[in-house]
N, C-alpha and C positions, 0 to 999 in steps of 0.2 A: 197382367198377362192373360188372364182367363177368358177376359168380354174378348181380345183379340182372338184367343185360341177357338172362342168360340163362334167369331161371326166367320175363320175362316175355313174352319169345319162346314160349319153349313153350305158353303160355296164350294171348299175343292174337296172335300171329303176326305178320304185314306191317304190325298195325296199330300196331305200337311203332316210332317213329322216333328213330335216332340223330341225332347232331348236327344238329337241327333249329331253323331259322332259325324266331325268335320276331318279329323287326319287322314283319310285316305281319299281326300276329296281336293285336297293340299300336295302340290310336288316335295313338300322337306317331308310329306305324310306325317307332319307333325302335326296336336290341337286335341281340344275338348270338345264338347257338345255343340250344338249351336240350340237355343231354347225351343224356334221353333224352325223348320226348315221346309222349304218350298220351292219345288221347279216349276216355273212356269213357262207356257209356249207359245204366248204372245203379247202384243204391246196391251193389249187387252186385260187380260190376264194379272201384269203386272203391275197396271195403272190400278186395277181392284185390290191387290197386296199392300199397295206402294198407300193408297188411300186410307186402308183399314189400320195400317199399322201409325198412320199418324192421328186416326179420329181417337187410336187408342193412347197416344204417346210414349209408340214404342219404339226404337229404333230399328230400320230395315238397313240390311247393308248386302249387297250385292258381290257374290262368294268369284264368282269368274267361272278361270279354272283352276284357282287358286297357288298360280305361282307368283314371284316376286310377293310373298306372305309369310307372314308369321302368327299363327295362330296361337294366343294364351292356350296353356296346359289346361285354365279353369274353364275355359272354353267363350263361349259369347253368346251375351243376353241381346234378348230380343229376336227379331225375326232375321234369318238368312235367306234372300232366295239367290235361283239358280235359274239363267236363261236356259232353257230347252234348244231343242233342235231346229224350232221354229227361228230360234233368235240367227243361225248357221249361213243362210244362205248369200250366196256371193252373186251378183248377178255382174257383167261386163256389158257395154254399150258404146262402142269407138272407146274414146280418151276415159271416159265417164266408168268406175267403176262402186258399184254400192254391194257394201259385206257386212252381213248381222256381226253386230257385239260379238254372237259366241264362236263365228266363225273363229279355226285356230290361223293366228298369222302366219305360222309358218308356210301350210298350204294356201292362203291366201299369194304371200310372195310368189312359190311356186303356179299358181295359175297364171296368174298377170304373165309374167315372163315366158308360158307357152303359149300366152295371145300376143307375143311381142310388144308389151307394155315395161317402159322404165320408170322405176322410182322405185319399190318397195324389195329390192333385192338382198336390202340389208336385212328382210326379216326373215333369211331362212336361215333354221336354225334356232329362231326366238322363241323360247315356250309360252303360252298361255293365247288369250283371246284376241281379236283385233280390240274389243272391249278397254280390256289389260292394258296394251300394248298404245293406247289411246291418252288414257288417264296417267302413262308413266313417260307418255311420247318417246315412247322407247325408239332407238335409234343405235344404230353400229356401224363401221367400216364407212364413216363418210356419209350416213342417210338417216334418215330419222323419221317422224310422222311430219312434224311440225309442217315437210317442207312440200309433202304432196295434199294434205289435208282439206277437201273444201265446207264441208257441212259435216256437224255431228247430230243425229238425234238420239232424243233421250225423254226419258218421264222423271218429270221434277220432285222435290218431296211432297209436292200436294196431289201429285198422281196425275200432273197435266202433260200431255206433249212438246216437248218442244225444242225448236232447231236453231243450233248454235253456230254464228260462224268464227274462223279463225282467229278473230280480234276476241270474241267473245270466250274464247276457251283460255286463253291465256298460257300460250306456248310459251315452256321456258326450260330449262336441258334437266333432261328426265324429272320433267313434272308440269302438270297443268293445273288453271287456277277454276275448275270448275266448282258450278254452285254446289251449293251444300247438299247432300245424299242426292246429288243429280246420277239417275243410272244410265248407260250409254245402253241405245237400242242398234244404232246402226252408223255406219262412218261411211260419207261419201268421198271418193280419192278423185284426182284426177295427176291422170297419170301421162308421159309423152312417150310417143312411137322409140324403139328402142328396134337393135336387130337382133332374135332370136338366138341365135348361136352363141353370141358373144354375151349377152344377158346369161346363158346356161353356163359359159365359161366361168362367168363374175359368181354365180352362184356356185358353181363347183371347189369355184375359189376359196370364199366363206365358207363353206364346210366345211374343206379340208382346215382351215386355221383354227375353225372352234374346234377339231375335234383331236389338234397338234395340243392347244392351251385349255379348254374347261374337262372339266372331268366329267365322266360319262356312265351311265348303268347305277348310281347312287344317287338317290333324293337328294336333294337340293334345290334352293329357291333364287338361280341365278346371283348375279354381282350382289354382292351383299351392300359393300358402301358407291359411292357416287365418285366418280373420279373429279379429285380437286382440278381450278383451271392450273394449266400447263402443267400437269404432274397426273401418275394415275396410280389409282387405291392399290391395286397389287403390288406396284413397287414399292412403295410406301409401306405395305403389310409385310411383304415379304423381309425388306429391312430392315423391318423391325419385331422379325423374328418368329411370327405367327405361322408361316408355315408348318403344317401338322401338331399345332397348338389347340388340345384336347380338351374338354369338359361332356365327363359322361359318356353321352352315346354320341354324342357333336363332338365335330372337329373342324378349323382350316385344312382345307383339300391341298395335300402335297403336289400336287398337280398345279395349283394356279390359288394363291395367297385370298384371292376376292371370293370368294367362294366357301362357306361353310358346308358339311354337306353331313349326313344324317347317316352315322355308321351301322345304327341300328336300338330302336327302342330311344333312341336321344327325345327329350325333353324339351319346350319352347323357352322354358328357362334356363337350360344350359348353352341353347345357342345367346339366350338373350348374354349371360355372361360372358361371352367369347364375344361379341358384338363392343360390350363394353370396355372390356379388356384391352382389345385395339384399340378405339380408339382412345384409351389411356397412353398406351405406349406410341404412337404416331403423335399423337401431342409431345408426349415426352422427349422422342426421338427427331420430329423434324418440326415441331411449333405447328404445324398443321391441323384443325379439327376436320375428319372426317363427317360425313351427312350419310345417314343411310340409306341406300336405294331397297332396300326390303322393309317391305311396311307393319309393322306390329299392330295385331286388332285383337280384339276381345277384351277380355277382365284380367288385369295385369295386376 
């Protein structure tokens, strides 16, 4: 760790952090350190991180905005970086619309639909990056990435460029088959004419439903499991009795079964226990394995 720490000191100076605390950088605000940590603000920038941490054979992992995560309590070796503001920008073009990684989806949804563009209406509402929201093809109410998606770019583990299209990303319900530590720089959409009003209706709509069913104003890292086909994780949690089933500072959110959420000071190993727990008893109760949709990283 040192040769790295030290060739990326010499390049980004002050702005390379050691053992740097990752919970409040995380929506469960749960996690440990990250060994070294680094924002950077452009593809540049990152292709130089993304290089040095492999000439060193360390692992780089790409933090987001750290929802849909679970960060170990030990925290996580290696380097973390963090797209900057540079990574943000959304530009629109007729049909044609191109959004950095770190733009947040939600306002991305929201933009599109006051340039009367349809397709990404289901992402308001969804926490985290267009990034994020890319890598987990995140999708709701009937929409998802998969379905407006035309090019992803990104820098590979060798710190190269390069653009992916929809064959090559491997769409498949909430999850994609990208390459190995491939980090997403920017996602091109294309999207079709929609009518203003009735786009703002369908979004008002979606609001109002997450904010009837998820629970609101308490950490949390969205749906915790993946909904089995024809059947969905909450009814299957709820049935099986998880509803405000506690470990520690975690709990099932009484509000909506799929949802773990962070009462205060909880632990990444007491959610990890509640995570397990389920899907012990949904085995037990309906023959069903659950799949997690929140990702566990670091030193477990």
């Amino acid at each position: 760790m040192s040769a790295l720490e030290h060739e990326l000191r010499a390049r980004f100076g002050a702005r390379l952090r050691s053992n740097y605390p990752l919970a409040e950088l995380t929506s469960f605000r749960i996690g440990g350190p990250a060994d070294l940590f680094l924002i950077v603000e452009d593809e540049t920038e990152l292709a130089e991180a993304v290089s040095a941490a492999k000439r060193s054979d360390v692992d780089c992992f790409c933090l987001g905005s750290g929802t849909n995560l679970l960060v170990s309590d030990r925290g996580m070796r290696g380097l973390a970086v963090k797209l900057g503001e540079g990574f943000g920008r959304i530009d629109i073009n007729g049909l044609d619309v191109h959004a950095g990684a770190a733009a947040q989806f939600g306002y991305l949804a929201e933009t599109t639909v006051e340039h009367g563009l349809a397709g990404l209406e289901f992402g308001e509402g969804i926490p985290g990056t267009v990034g994020g929201g890319l890598v987990m093809n995140a999708g709701a109410f009937g929409g998802e990435m998969a379905s407006v998606v035309r090019v992803v770019h990104g820098v590979n583990a060798n710190g190269e460029s390069v653009a992916l299209s929809p064959e090559a990303i491997g769409f498949a319900y909430r999850r994609t088959s990208l390459p190995p530590r491939f980090i997403i720089t920017r996602v091109d959409f294309r999207l079709a004419h929609g009518d203003r009003e009735a786009l703002r209706a369908r979004v008002a709509d979606i609001h109002a439903k997450r904010a009837r069913r998820q629970p609101n104003g308490v950490p949390n890292a969205g749906s915790v499991f993946k909904n089995p086909p024809g059947n969905f994780a909450g009814k299957l949690l709820e049935q099986a009795g998880l509803k405000g089933e506690r470990c520690g500072g975690a709990a099932f959110s009484d509000q909506h079964a799929n949802f773990i959420v962070n009462l205060g000071g909880a632990h990444a190993e007491e959610v990890r226990v509640l995570m397990e727990l389920a899907q012990e008893r949904v085995r037990a109760s309906a023959g069903i394995s659950l799949e997690p949709e929140v990702k566990l990283v670091g030193e477990w």
